[in-house]
C-alpha positions, 0 to 999 in steps of 0.5 A: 174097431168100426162104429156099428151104432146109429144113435147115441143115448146113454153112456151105460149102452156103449162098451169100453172099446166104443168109448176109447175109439170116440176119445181117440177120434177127437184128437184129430177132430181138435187139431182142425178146431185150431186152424186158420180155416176151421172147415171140412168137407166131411158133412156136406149135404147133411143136416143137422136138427137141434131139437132143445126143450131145456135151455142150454148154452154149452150144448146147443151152441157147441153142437151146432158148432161141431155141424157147421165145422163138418160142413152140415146145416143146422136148423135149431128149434126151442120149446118157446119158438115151437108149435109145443106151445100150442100142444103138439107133443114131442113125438108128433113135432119128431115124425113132422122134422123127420118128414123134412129129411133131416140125417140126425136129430140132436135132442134135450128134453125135461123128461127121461126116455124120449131119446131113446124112443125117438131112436126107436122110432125114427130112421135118422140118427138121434143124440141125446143131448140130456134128458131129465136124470136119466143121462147126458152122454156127450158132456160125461164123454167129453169130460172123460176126453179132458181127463185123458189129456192131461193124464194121460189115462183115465184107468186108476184115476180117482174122480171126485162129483161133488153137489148134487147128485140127485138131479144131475144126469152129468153125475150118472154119466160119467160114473157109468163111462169112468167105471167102465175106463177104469177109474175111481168114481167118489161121490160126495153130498148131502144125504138129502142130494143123494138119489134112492139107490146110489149105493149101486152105482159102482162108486164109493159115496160119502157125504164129507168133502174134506177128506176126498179132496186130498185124495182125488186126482180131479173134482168135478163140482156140480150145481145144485140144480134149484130148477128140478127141486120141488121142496127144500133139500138144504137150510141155504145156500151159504151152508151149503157152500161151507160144506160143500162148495170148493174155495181156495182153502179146499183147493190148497188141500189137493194133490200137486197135479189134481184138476177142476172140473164143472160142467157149467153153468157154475153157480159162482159163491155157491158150489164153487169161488172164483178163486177156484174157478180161476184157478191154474188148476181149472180145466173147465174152458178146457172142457168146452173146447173139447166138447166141441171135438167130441161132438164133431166126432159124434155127428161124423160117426153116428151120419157115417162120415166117410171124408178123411178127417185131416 
């Protein structure tokens, strides 16, 4: 199929057949990540703007990354190091970077729907790289992509998102990809970690941990997000983590191929140990490496990347 679509905001906007063409495409997007020269000409002239109004490490430093591996320039901008201190608005600091030309915008932004309203408005292409709870696109892609590799398949797997899902726009994305793969979706919590609504998800919700762990074929922990929580959800952290938290004990209860996942940052002692982040079970390294495939795979379609890939 041929990608249509200049910007990339949600996950419940793509089809079945969008998805699978991304997840095939960063295959070969992997394979130029693991030369010796680590380089093609595919963007050249192109530039990259890095627009992130939340802190990130995996998803600023792995798009930029997936740029210059494509040969684009980036510029990276921050709330701290912008005039959004000063009270410029997130729309006016959009229309100023779109004066200077740039060909795609990658944004993070605290709030929902300012992605897709700077797509609406703005020619380049826009890639939503998480805003507020609303969704986190390429992280639910390129946690689909490391499922895929080492099932398989993604249709008739059973992934489990555990922690909290209320604030977690990682957990809305990839129920919305999964589903629309073709796998299983549970999600497990405290009531009190759970959004209004989830029962319409499309995934089975439930807040006991025990019994999904021997019948999930991956894990994903989540952080509780202490950043967005406005009041107190749980009674501490260290009951939180004998209900919830993956240790060693709920890692021996998993079936024989059954993967780790966790979109990071991890919260070691809290949603998860190091025994089971250490673990030959973990993909979550796996995870990152392929997030900078995804990404490049992403920038090379949304700019309409003409180059051969190899």
């Amino acid at each position: 199929m041929n990608w249509s679509r200049k910007d990339v905001i949600a996950i419940n906007d793509l089809a079945a057949d969008e998805i699978g063409l991304v997840l095939d495409m960063a295959s070969s997007f992997k394979e130029i990540s693991r030369r010796d020269i680590k380089k093609v000409p595919t963007l050249r002239g192109k530039t990259v703007v890095l627009l992130f109004y939340e802190p990130s490490t995996r998803t600023r430093l792995s798009f930029e990354i997936a740029a210059k591996r494509l040969s684009a320039d980036t510029v990276a901008l921050s709330a701290s190091g912008s005039s959004f201190s000063k009270g410029e608005t997130i729309m006016d600091a959009a229309y100023n970077v779109m004066a200077m030309a740039p060909d795609c915008i990658v944004i993070r932004y605290p709030y929902a729907g300012i992605p897709a309203k700077m797509a609406e408005l703005l020619p380049c292409s826009v890639i939503n790289g998480g805003d507020g709870f609303h969704e986190h696109p390429t992280q639910a892609l390129l946690d689909m992509y490391s499922l895929r590799e080492h099932f398989g398949r993604l249709e008739g797997l059973t992934v489990a998102i555990v922690g909290d899902i209320m604030h977690s726009r990682v957990a809305r994305s990839n129920v919305y990809g999964l589903k629309k793969m073709g796998a299983n979706v549970v999600l497990v919590g405290p009531k009190t970690l759970l959004p209004p609504g989830v029962e319409t998800w499309g995934a089975h919700v439930t807040t006991e941990l025990d019994p999904v762990m021997p019948e999930a074929d991956a894990i994903m922990m989540l952080r509780v997000q202490k950043e967005r929580l406005s009041e107190r959800f749980f009674s501490g952290e260290r009951e939180y983590s004998i209900f919830y938290g993956l240790n060693k004990k709920r890692v021996d209860m998993m079936k024989d191929r059954a993967v780790i996942m966790h979109p990071g940052p991890m919260n070691r002692g809290v949603e998860i140990t190091h025994d089971a982040a250490d673990s030959a079970r973990s993909i979550i390294l796996d995870q990152v490496e392929n997030g900078v495939a995804v990404r490049m795979t992403l920038l090379y379609l949304s700019m309409g990347g003409t180059a051969n890939v190899d």
